[in-house]
N, C-alpha and C positions, 0 to 999 in steps of 0.2 A: 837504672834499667839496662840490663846487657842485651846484645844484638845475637843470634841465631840465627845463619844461613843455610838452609838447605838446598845447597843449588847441583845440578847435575847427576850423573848416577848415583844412587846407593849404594853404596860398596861395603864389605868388609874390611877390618883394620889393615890386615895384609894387603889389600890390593892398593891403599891409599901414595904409597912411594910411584908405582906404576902410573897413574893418571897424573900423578903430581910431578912426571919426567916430561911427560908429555905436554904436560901444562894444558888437561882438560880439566874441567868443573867435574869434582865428585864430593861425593859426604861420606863418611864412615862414624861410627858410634863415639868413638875419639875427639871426633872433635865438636860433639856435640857434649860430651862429657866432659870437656876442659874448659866449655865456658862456663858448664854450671858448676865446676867446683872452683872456677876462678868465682863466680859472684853467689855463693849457695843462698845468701838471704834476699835477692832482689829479685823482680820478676823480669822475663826474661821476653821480646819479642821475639817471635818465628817468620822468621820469611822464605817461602818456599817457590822454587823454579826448578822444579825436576821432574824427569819423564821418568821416574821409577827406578827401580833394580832388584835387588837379593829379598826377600819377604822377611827372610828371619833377622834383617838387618831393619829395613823397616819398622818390623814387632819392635825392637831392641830400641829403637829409638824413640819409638811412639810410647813404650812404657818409663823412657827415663823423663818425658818430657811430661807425660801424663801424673808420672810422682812427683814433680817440682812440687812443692806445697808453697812456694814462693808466688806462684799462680805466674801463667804464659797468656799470651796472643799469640795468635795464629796471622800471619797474612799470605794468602796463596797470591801470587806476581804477576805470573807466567802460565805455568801448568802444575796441575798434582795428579800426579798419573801413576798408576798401580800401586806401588809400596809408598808411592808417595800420600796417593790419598788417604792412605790409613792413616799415616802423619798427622795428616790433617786437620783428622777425626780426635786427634789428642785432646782437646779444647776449645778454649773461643775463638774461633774464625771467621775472617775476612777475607771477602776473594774479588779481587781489581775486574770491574766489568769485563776487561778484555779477555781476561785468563780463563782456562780451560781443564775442567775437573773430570778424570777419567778412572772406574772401576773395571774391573774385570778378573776372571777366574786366573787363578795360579797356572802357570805352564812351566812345563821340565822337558823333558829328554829322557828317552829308556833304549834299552836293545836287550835284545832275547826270545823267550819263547813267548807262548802266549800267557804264563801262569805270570811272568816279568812284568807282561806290560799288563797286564788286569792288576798285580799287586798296586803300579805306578799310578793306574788311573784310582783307585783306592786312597791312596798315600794324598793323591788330587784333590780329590773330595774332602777328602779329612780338612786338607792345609785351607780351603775355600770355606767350610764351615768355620774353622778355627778364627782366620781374618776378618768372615762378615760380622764376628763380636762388636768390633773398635766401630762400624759402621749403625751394627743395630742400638749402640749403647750413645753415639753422637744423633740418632733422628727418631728413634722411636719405634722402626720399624720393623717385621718381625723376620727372621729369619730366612723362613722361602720368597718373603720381597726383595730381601737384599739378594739373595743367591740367585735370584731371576734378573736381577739388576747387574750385578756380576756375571751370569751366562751370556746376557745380551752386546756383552764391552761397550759400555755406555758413557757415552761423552756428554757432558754438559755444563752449559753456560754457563756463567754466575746467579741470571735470576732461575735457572732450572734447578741448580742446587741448593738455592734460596728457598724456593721452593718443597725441595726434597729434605729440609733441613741437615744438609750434609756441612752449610754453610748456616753462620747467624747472622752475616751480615751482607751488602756488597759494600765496597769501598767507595766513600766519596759520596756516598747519598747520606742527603738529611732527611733526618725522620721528622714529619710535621708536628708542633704541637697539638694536644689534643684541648680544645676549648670547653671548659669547665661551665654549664650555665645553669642557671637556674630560673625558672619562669614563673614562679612568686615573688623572686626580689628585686626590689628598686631602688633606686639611692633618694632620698629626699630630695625638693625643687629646694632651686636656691632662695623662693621667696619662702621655704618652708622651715626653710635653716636660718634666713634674718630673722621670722618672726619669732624662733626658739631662742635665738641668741639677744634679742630686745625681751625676752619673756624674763629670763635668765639675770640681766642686770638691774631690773625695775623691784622697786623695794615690795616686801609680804604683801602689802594691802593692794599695791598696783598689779601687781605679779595674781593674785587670785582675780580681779575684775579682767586682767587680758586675759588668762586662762582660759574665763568662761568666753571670752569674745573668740578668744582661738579656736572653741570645741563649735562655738554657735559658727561660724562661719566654715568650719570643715564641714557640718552637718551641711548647709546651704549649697555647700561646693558638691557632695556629695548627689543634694535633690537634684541640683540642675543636670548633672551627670547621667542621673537615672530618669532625668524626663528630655532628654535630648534627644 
């Protein structure tokens, strides 16, 4: 089982030398792409601590992770925030009580007239419908839930997103058993099991005279039962 870290910005391939000068935490698609072609048949854990970045890097990674057919886990750490929460959404996930699950609408940058910035608020919408997929196909819910949930930049626990099924699990909780019962069954007494087992060794002709003392004395046990 190979290890996946998702930790600090989302970046593009190009930008990965830059952070890597600087010696910040970043992910680009590369190197999420070198451990699954380093391990192609094994399943791969995800651990994620990042507050987001590039969308279409995001996409890019959540569909390489989502086509593993090797099968993944997810574990959110820390935070899964914007492009990260799509990540997220790849598969099965776990997210550490502490950590913090955050959606929200795409945001850009424009300059021009007003036909510019109505084109960009367009382009918005598109790019926010496009992403809340990876969200509606991880919890079930339908389109204007998620894109309401995304308008609102909405932050949420571990058991919120527990809850919202963005998450399937939290980390480090055990699930109780569920106790099986049934209220016709009882185990035989033990003096019910000596007398089967004294019935069982006693030769034909002894074995038919207890029989009948075993049924006549159940019946007995029975009266007193139903006159008590």
């Amino acid at each position: 089982m190979a290890r996946i870290d998702i930790r600090g910005v989302i970046i593009p391939n190009d930008y990965k030398w830059y952070y890597d000068w600087f010696e910040e935490d970043s992910t680009c698609p590369r190197d999420v792409q070198k451990v699954i072609d380093t391990y192609p048949n094994e399943s791969h854990d995800i651990y994620i601590n990042s507050p987001g970045g590039a969308i279409d890097v995001g996409s890019e990674i959540y569909t390489m992770l989502r086509g593993h057919t090797a099968g993944i886990k997810i574990y959110i750490t820390g935070q899964a925030c914007s492009a990260a929460s799509v990540i997220a959404a790849a598969g099965y996930c776990e997210m550490s009580p502490t950590a913090l699950l955050m959606v929200h609408c795409v945001s850009s940058g424009a300059r021009g007239n007003h036909s510019d910035m109505e084109h960009m608020a367009e382009v918005l919408r598109t790019a926010d419908k496009a992403l809340c997929t990876a969200y509606m196909n991880k919890t079930g819910m339908t389109e204007q839930e998620v894109l309401d949930m995304m308008e609102h930049e909405t932050w949420l626990n571990a058991q919120q997103a527990l809850e919202r099924k963005l998450i399937d699990k939290i980390m480090f909780e055990q699930q109780e058993p569920e106790l099986m019962t049934a209220s016709m069954f009882a185990l035989p007494s033990k003096e019910q099991m000596e007398r089967a087992r004294t019935l069982a060794m006693a030769p034909e002709m002894e074995r038919a005279m207890m029989n009948l003392k075993l049924l006549e004395l159940e019946g007995a046990e029975k009266w007193e039962e139903k006159n008590i």
